[in-house]
N, C-alpha and C positions, 0 to 999 in steps of 0.2 A: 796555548797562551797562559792558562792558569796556571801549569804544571812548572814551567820553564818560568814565570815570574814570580809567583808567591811558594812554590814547589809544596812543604810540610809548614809552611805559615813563617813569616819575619818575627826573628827571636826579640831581645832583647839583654842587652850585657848592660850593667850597671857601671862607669867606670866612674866614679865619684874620688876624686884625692887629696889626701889631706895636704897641709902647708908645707911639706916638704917635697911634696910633686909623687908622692907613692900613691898606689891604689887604698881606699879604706875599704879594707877587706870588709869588714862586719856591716856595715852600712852599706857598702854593697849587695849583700849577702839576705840583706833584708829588704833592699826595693826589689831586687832580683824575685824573692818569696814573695812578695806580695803582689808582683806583675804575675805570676805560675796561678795566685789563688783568683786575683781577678781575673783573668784570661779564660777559667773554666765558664763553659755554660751558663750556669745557673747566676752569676754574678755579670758576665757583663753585656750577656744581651736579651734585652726587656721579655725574649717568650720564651727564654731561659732553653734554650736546644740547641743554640751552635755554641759552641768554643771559638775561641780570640779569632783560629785559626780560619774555620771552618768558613767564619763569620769574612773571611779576607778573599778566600777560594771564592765565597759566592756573589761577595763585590765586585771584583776582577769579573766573574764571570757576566754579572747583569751588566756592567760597560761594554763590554764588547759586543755581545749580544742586543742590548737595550738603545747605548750610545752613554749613557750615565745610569747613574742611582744615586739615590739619597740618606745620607747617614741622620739621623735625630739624635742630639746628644739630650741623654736625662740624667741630673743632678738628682741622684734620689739610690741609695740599693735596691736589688730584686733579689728575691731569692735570700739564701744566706750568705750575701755581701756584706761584706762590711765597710765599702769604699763607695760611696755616696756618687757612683759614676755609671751608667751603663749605653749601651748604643743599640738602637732601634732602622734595622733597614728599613726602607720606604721604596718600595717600585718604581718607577717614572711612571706608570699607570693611574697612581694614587696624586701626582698634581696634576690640579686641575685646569691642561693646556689652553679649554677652551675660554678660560677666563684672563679676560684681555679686555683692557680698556687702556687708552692714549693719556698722553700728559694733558692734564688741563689743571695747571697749577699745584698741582701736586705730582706725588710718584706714579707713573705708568705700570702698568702689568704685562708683560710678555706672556704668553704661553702659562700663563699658570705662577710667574716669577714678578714680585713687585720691585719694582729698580728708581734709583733715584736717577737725577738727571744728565749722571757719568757714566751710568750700567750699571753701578752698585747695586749687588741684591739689601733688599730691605728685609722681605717676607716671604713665605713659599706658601699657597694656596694648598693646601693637602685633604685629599678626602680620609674622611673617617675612617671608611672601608675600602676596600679594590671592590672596582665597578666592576667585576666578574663576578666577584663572591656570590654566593648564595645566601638568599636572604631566606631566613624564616618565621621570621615576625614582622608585622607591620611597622614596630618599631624601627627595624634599622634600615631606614634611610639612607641616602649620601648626604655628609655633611660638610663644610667644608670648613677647616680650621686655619687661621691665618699663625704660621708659625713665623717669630724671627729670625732674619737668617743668622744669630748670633748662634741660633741652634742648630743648623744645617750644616753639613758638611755634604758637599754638591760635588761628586765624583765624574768628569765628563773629559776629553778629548776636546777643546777648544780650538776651530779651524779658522772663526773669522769672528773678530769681534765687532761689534757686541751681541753677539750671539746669547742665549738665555739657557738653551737647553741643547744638549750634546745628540749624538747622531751616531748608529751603530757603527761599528767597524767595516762591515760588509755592504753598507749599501751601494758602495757603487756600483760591485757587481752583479746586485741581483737584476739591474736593469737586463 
């Protein structure tokens, strides 16, 4: 599925034109450059080890596998970026499903997902760390951060709304 949909990762052509309906070559030329520098590692994603691309292969792949994943977008460089933009995978492991509470005049929480009274996400419950991890200091905890979902970008397969959280590829037949 990764291979045949994102294959070597989704380019990017600049096709910007000016008032006579041509391409501006130079202006092109230069978002073109600066999507090549952002797209490396080190700039656009927060633990600075995958490229644009790699970063795409292993999205795709934690949907299918997982049923979603979760993008965090941060307003800020890493690395030596100079484009104040980077994205942070997030596991489905890391919201926190079990955190649910009903509407009682306010927004409900689904599975880990705060929604107003349409389905609209508000906020995604996220733990600090994946509850797998190994912890080696008393310090780290599970914590749980309320992000907005102005900051989320929620990758899922939606079968029936208002569903909150997506559902692997395969499960029907592992019954």
């Amino acid at each position: 599925v990764v291979n045949n949909v994102i294959g070597s990762g989704v380019g990017m052509q600049a096709q910007v034109k000016n008032s006579r309906g041509d391409l501006h070559e130079r202006i092109n030329d230069q978002i073109e450059d600066a999507w090549e520098y952002w797209s490396k590692a080190d700039c656009c994603h927060t633990g600075g080890t995958m490229h644009f691309c790699d970063l795409e292969r292993t999205l795709l792949s934690e949907v299918f596998t997982a049923g979603e994943v979760f993008i965090r977008k941060h307003y800020r460089t890493f690395g030596k970026g100079r484009i104040p933009f980077a994205l942070e995978m997030i596991e489905a492991e890391r919201v926190a499903d079990e955190f649910t509470h009903p509407q009682a005049g306010g927004p409900a929480a689904r599975l880990g997902v705060e929604v107003d009274p349409y389905g609209r996400p508000v906020a995604y419950f996220i733990r600090t760390i994946h509850p797998g991890e190994l912890r080696f200091t008393a310090d780290q905890t599970v914590k749980l951060e309320r992000v907005p979902a102005s900051d989320i970008i929620h990758l899922r397969k939606v079968d029936r709304w208002p569903q909150t959280r997506g559902e692997p590829w395969l499960h029907a037949v592992v019954r």
